[in-house]
Residue frames as qw, qx, qy, qz and C-alpha x, y, z in Angstrom:
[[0.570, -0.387, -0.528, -0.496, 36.90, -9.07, 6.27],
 [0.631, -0.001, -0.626, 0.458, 38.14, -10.23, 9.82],
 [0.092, -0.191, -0.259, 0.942, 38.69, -6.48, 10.93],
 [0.407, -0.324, -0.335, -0.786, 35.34, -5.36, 9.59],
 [0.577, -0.512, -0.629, -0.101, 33.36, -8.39, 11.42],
 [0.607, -0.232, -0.561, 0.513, 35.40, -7.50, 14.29],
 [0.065, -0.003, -0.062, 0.996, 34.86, -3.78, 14.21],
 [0.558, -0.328, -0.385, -0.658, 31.15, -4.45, 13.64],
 [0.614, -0.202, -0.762, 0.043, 31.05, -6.56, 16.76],
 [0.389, -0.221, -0.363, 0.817, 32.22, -3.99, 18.96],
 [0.147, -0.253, -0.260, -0.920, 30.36, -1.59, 17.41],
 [0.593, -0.333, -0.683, -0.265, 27.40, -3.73, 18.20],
 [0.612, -0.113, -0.597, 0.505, 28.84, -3.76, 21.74],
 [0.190, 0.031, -0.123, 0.974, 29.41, -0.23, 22.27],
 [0.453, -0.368, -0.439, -0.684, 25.35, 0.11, 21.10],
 [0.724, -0.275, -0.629, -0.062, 24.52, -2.32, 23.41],
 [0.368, -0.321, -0.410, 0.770, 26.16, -0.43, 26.74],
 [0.172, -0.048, -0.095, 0.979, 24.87, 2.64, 25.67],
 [0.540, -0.258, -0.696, -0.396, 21.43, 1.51, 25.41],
 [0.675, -0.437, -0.575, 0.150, 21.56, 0.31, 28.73],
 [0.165, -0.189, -0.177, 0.952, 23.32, 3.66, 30.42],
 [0.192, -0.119, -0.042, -0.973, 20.58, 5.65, 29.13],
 [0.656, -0.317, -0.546, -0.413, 18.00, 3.29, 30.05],
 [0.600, -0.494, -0.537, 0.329, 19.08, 3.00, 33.39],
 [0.210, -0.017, -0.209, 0.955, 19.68, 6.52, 33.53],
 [0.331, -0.342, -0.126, -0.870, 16.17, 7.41, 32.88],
 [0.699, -0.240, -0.670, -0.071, 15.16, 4.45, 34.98],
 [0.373, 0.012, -0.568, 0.733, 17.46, 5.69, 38.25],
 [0.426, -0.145, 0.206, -0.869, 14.24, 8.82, 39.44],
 [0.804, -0.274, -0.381, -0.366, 12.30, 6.15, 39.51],
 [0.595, 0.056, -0.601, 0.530, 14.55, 3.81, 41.63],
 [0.166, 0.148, -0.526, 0.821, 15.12, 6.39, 44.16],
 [0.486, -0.309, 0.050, -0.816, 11.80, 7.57, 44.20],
 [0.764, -0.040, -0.644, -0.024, 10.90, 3.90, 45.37],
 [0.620, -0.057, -0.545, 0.561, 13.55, 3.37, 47.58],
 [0.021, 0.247, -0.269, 0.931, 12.76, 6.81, 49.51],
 [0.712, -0.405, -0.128, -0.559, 9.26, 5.72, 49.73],
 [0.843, -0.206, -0.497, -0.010, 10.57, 3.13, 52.30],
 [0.482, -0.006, -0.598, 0.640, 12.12, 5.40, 54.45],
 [0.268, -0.733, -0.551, 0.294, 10.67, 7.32, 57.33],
 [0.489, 0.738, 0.156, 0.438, 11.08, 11.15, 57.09],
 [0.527, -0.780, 0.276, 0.194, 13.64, 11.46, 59.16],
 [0.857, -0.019, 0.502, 0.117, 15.51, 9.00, 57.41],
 [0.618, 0.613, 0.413, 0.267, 14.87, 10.11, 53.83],
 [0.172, 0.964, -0.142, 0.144, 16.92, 13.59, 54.55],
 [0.547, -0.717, 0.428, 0.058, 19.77, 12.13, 56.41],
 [0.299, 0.658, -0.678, -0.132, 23.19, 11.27, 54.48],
 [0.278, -0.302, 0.903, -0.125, 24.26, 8.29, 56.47],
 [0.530, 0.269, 0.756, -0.273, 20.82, 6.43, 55.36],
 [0.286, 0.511, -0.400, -0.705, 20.99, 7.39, 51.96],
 [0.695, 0.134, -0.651, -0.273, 21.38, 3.80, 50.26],
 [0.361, -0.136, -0.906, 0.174, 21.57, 1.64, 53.66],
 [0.402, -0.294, 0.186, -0.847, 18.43, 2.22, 56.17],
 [0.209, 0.181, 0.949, -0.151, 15.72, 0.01, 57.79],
 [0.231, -0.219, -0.606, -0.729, 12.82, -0.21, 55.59],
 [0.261, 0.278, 0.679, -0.627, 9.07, 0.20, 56.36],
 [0.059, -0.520, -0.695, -0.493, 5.77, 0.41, 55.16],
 [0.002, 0.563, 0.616, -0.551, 4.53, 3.10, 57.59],
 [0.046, 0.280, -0.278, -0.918, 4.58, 5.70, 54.64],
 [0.292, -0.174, -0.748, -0.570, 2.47, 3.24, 52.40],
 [0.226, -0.509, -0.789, 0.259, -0.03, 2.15, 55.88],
 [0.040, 0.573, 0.387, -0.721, -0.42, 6.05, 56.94],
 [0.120, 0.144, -0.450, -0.873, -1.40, 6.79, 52.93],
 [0.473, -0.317, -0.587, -0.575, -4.20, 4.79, 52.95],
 [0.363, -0.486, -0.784, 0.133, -5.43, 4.83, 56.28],
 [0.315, -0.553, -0.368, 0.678, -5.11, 8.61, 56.65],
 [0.113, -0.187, 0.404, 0.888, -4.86, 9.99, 53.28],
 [0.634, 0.524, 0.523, -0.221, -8.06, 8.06, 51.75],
 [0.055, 0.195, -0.772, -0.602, -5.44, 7.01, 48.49],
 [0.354, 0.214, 0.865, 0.285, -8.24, 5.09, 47.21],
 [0.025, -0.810, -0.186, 0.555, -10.23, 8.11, 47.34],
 [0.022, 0.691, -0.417, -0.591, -8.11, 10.15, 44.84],
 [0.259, -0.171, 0.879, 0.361, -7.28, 6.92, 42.52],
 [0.319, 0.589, 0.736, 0.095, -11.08, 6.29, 41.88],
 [0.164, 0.852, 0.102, -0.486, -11.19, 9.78, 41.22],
 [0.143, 0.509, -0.708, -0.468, -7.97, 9.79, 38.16],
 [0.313, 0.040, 0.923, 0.219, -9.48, 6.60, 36.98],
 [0.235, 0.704, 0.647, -0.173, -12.82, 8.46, 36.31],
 [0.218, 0.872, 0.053, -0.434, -11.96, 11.24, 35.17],
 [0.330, -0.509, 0.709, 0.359, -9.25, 9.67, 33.03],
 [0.421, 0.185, 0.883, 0.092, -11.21, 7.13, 31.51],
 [0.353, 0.805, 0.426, -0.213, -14.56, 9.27, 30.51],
 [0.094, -0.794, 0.257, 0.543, -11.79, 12.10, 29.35],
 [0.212, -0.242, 0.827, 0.461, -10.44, 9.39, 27.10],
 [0.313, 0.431, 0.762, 0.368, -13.80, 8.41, 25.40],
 [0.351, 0.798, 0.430, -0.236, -14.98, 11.42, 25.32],
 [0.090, 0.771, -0.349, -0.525, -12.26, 12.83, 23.09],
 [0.308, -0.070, 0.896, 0.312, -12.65, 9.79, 21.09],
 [0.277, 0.632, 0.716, -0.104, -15.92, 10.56, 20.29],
 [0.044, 0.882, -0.146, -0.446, -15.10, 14.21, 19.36],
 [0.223, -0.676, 0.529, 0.462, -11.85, 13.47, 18.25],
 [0.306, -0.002, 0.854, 0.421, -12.50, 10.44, 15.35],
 [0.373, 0.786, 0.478, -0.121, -15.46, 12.46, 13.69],
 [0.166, 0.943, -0.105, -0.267, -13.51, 15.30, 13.12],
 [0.396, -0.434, 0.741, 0.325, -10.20, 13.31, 12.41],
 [0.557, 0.400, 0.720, 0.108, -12.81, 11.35, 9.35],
 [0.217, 0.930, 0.240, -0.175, -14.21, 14.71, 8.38],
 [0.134, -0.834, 0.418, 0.333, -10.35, 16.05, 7.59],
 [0.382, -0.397, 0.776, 0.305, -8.83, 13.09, 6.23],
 [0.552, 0.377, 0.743, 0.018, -11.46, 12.16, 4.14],
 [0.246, 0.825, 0.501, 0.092, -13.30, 14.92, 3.36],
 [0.466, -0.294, -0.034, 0.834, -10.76, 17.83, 3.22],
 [0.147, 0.960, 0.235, 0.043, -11.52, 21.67, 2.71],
 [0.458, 0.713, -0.170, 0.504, -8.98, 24.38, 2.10],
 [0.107, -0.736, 0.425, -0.517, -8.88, 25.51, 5.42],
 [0.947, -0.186, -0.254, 0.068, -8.46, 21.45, 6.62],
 [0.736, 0.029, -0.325, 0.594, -4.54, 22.12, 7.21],
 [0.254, -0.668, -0.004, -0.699, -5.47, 26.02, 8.72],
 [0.666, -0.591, 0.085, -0.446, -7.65, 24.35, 11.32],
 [0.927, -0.124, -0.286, 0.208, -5.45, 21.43, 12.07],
 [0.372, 0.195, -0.405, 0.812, -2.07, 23.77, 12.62],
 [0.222, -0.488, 0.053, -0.842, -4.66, 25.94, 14.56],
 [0.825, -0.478, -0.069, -0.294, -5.80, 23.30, 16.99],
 [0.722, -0.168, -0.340, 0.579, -1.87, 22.35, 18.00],
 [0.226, 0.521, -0.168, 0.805, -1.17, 26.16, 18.27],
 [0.617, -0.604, -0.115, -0.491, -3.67, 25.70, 21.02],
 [0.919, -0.282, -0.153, 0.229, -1.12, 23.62, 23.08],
 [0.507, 0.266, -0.159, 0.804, 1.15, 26.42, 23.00],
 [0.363, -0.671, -0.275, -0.585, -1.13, 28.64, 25.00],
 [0.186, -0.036, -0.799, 0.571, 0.50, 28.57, 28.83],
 [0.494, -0.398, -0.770, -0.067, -2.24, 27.50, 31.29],
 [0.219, -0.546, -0.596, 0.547, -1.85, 30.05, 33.54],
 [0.142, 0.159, 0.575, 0.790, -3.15, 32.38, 30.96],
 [0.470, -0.335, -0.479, -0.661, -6.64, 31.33, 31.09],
 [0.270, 0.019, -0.829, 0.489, -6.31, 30.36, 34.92],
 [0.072, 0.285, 0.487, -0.822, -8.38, 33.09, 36.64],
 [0.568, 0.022, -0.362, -0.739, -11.41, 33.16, 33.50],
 [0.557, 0.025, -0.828, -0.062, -11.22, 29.25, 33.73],
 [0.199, -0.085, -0.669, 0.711, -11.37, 29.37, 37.93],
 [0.223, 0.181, 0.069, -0.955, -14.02, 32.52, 38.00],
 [0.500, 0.034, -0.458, -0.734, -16.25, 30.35, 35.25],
 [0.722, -0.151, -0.628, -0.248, -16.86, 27.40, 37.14],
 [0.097, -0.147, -0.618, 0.766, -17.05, 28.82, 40.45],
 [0.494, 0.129, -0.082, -0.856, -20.10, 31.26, 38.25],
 [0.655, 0.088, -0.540, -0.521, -21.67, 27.61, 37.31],
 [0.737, -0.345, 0.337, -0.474, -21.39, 26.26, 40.29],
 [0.938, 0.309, -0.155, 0.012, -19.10, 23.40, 38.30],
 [0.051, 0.841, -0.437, 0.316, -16.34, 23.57, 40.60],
 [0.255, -0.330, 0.889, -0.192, -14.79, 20.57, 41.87],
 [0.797, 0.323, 0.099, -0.501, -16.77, 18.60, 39.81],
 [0.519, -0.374, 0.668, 0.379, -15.81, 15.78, 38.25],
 [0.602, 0.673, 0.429, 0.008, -17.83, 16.90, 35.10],
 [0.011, -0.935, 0.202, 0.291, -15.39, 19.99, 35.03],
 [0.247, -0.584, 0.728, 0.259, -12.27, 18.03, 35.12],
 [0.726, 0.367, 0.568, 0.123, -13.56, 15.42, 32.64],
 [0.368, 0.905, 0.199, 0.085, -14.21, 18.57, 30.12],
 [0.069, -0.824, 0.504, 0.250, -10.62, 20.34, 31.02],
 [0.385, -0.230, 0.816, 0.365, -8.64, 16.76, 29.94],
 [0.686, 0.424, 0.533, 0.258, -10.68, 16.14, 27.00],
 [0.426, 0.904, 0.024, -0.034, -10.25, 19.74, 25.72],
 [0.043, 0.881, -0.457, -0.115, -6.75, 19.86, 26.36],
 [0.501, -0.206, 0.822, 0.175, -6.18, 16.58, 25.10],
 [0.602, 0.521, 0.538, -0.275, -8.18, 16.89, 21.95],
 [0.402, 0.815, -0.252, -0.333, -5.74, 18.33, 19.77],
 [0.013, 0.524, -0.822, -0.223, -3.26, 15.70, 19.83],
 [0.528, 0.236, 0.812, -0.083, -6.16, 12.82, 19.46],
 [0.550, 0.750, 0.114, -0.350, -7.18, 14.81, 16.19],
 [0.508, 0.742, -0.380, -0.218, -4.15, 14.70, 14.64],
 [0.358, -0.265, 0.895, 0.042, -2.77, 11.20, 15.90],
 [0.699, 0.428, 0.563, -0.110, -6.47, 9.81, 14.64],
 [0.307, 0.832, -0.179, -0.425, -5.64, 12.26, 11.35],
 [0.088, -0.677, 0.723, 0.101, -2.69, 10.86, 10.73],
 [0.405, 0.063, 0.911, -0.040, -3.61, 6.95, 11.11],
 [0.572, 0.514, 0.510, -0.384, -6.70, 7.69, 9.35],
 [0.346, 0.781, -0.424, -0.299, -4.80, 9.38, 5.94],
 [0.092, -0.409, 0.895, 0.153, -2.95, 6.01, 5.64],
 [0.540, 0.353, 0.739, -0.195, -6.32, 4.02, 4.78],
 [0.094, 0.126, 0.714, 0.682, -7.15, 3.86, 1.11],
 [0.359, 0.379, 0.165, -0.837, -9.94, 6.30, 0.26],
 [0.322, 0.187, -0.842, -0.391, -10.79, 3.56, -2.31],
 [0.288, -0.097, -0.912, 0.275, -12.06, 1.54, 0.53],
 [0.178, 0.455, 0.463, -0.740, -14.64, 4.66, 1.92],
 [0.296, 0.311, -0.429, -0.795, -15.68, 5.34, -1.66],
 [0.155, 0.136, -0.966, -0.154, -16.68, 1.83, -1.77],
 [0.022, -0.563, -0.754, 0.338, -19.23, 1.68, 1.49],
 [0.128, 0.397, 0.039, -0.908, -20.26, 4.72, -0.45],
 [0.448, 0.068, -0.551, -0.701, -21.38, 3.13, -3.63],
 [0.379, -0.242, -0.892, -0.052, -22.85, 0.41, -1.36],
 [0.398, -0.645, -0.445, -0.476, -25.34, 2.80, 0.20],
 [0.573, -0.420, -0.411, 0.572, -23.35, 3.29, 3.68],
 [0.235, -0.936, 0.021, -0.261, -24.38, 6.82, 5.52],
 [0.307, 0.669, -0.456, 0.500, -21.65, 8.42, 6.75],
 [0.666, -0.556, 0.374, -0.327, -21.90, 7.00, 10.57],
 [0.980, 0.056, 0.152, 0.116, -21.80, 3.49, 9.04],
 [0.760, 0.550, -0.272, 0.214, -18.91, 4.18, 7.07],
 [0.198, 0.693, -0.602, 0.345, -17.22, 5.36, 10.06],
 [0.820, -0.282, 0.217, -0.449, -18.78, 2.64, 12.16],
 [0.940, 0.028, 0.322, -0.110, -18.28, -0.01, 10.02],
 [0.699, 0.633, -0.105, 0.317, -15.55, 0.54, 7.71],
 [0.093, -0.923, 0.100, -0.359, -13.37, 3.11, 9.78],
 [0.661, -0.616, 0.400, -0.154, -13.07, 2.03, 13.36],
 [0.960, -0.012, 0.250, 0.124, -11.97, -1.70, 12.41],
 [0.898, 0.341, -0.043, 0.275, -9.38, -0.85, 10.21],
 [0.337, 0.651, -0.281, 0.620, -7.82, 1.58, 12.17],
 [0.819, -0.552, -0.154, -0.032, -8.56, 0.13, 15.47],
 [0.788, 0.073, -0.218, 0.572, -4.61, -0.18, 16.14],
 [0.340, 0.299, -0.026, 0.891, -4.32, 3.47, 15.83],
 [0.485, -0.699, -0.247, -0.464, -7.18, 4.24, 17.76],
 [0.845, -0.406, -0.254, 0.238, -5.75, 2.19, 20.65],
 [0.556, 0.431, -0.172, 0.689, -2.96, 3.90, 20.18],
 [0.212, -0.625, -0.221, -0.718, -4.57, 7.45, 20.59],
 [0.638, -0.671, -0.099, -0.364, -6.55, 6.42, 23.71],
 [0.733, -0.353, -0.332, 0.477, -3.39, 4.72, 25.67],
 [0.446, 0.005, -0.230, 0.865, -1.63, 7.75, 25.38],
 [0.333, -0.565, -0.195, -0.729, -4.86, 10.18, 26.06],
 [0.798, -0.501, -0.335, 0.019, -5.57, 7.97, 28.76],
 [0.717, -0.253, -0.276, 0.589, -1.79, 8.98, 30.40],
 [0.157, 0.331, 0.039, 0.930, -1.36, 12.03, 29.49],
 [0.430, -0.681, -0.167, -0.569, -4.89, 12.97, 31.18],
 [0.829, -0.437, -0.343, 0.061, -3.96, 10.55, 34.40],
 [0.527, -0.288, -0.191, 0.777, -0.48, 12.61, 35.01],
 [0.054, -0.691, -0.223, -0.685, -2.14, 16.11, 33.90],
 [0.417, -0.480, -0.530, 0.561, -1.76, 18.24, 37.61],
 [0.129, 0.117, -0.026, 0.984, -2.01, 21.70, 36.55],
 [0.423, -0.322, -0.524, -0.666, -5.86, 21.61, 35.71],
 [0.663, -0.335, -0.629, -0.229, -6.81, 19.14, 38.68],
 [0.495, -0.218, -0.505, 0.673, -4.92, 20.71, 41.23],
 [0.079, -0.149, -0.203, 0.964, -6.29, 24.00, 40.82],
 [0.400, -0.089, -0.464, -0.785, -10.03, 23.15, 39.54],
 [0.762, -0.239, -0.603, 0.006, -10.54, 20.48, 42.89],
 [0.240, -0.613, 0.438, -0.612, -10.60, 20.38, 46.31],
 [0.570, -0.135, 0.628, -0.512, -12.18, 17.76, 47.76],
 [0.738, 0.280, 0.327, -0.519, -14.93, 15.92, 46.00],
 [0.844, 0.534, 0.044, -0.026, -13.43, 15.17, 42.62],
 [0.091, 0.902, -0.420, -0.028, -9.60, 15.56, 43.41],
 [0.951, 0.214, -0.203, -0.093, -7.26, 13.24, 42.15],
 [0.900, 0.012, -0.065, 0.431, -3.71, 11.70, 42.68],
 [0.330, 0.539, 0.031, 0.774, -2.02, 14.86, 41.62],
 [0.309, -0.671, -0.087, -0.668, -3.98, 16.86, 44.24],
 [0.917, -0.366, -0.046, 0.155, -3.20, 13.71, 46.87],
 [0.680, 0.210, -0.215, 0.669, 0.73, 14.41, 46.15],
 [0.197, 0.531, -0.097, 0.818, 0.65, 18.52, 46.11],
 [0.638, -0.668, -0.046, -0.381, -0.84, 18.05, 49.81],
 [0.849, -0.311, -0.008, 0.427, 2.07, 16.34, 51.18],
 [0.413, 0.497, -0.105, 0.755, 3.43, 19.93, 51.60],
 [0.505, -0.757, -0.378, 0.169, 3.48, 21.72, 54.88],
 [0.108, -0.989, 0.028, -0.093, 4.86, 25.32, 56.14],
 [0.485, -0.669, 0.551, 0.117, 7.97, 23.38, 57.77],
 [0.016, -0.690, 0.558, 0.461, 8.62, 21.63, 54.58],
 [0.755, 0.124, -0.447, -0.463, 8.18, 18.50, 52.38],
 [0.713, -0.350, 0.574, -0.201, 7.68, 15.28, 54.09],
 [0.192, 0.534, -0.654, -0.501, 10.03, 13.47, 51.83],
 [0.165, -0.136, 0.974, -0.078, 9.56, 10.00, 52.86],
 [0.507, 0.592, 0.536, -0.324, 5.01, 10.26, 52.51],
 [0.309, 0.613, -0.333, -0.647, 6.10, 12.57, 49.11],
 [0.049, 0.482, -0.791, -0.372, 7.44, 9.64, 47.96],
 [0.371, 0.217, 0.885, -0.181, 5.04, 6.56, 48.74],
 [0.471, 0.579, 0.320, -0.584, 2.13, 9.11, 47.70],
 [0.197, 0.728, -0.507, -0.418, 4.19, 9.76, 44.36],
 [0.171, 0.391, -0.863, -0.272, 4.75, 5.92, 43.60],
 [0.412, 0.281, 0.866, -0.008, 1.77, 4.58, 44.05],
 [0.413, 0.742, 0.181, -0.496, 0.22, 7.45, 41.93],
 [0.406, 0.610, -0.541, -0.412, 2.89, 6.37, 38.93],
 [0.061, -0.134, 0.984, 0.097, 2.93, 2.74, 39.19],
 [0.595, 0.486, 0.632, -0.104, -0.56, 1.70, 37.56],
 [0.564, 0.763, -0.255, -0.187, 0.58, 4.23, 34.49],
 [0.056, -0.539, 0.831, 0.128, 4.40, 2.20, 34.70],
 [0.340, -0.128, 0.920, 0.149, 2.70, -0.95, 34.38],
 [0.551, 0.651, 0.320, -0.413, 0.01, -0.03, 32.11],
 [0.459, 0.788, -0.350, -0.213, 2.82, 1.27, 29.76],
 [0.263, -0.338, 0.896, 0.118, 5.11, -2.10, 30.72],
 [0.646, 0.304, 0.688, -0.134, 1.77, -4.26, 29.40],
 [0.583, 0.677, 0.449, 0.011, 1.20, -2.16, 26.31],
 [0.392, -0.546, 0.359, 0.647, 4.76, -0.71, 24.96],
 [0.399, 0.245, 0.676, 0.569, 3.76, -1.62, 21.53],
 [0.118, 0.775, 0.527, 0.327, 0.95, 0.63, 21.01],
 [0.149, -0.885, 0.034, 0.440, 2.94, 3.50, 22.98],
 [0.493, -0.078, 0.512, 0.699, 5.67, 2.94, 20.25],
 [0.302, 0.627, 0.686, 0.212, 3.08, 3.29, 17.80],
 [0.001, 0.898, 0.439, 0.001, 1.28, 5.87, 18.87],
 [0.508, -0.677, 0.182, 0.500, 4.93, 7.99, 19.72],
 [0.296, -0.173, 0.620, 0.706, 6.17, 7.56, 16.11],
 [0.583, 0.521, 0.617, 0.083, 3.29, 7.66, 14.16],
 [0.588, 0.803, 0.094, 0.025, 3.68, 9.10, 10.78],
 [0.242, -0.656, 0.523, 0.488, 7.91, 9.05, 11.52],
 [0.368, -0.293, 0.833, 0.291, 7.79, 6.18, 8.91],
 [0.664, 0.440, -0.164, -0.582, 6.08, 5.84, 5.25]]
């Protein structure tokens, strides 16, 4: 019994280092990316200053007093946000309508809206580009709303799907015999009990749209361009300015890092859902 405990202890042990290696391994691009943002870009290419250097803040002073960061940010916060309800709104009708109400061609249309996430983006680049240059919906921030909700709408369909199939149909059948239209039921019955999973849904819509660059870099210029579009400018003929790359780059991921430090549960959640019955 001795050797067991003792072989379980270590075991334990062994878990417990290797845990922490791969957590600080995925942790370390961060780190650096940090630490680079404090050097100058001289600095940031030169060996000798690798891990010892004098620090600064001129990277973080010449981002917002030259870049107009706040600029961009208010821009990914809008267009983030709206993206996120509006594929909530879309996304938990149709997610009711499936789970509830199911037709033959329920699991069809469901594999057919992920297959849509297989679909590379530069595909539909030059239709996508061409159409909202023809509408005059270029650099808009109506466009880029509409690109993140569609291309975020399949995986809010079948997260909500998913969350929504785990509610007793007992329970809708109910606000049925008690005279509840089908709004109410998802009003009042629905939302509340699956509120967790909703949250879920919308933290990780919400990130997924806020680090999305393909769409916003190449559907913006000016007016409605965001973080993403604030980075891929800190590129120049003679090469990358490592030291701005970086600042630009870490303030543009540190409101999603501590977003996801506040709310870790509901990414769990929302990451596993349906791993576990």
């Amino acid at each position: 019994m001795a050797i067991v405990a003792q072989s379980s202890k270590y075991g334990d042990i062994g878990r417990a280092i290797l845990a922490w290696a791969v957590g600080l391994l995925f942790f370390f691009p961060i780190f650096w990316l940090v630490l680079t943002s404090f050097k100058t870009d001289a600095d940031a290419v030169k060996p000798e200053f690798l891990f010892f250097f004098t620090p600064t803040l001129e990277n973080y002073l010449n981002m917002t007093e030259n870049y107009d960061y706040w600029r961009f940010a208010t821009n990914s916060v809008i267009t983030s946000v709206f993206a996120t309800v509006f594929a909530l709104a879309v996304g938990i009708p149709c997610a009711y309508a499936m789970a509830f109400k199911p037709t033959r061609a329920t699991k069809d249309v469901l594999m057919w809206m992920l297959s849509t996430k297989m679909l590379p983006a530069a595909a539909v680049l030059y239709p996508m580009t061409f159409l909202t240059k023809s509408l005059g919906l270029f650099d808009t921030h109506f466009m880029v709303i509409v690109v993140l909700m569609l291309i975020n709408l399949p995986i809010v369909i079948w997260m909500l799907f998913t969350y929504f199939k785990e509610i007793p149909k007992e329970i809708i059948e109910a606000g049925q015999m008690d005279g509840v239209n089908t709004w109410g039921e998802i009003r009042e019955i629905l939302i509340p009990l699956a509120w967790g999973g909703i949250a879920s849904t919308a933290l990780l819509c919400f990130i997924f749209c806020w680090n999305e660059a393909y769409w916003t870099v190449r559907l913006t210029t000016t007016e409605a361009a965001t973080l993403s579009k604030l980075i891929e400018g800190n590129r120049a003929p003679e090469g990358l300015f490592f030291g701005r790359l970086s600042a630009v780059s870490a303030a543009a991921v540190g409101p999603i890092i501590v977003l996801g430090w506040f709310c870790q549960k509901q990414l769990v959640q929302g990451l596993t859902f349906g791993a576990v019955k």
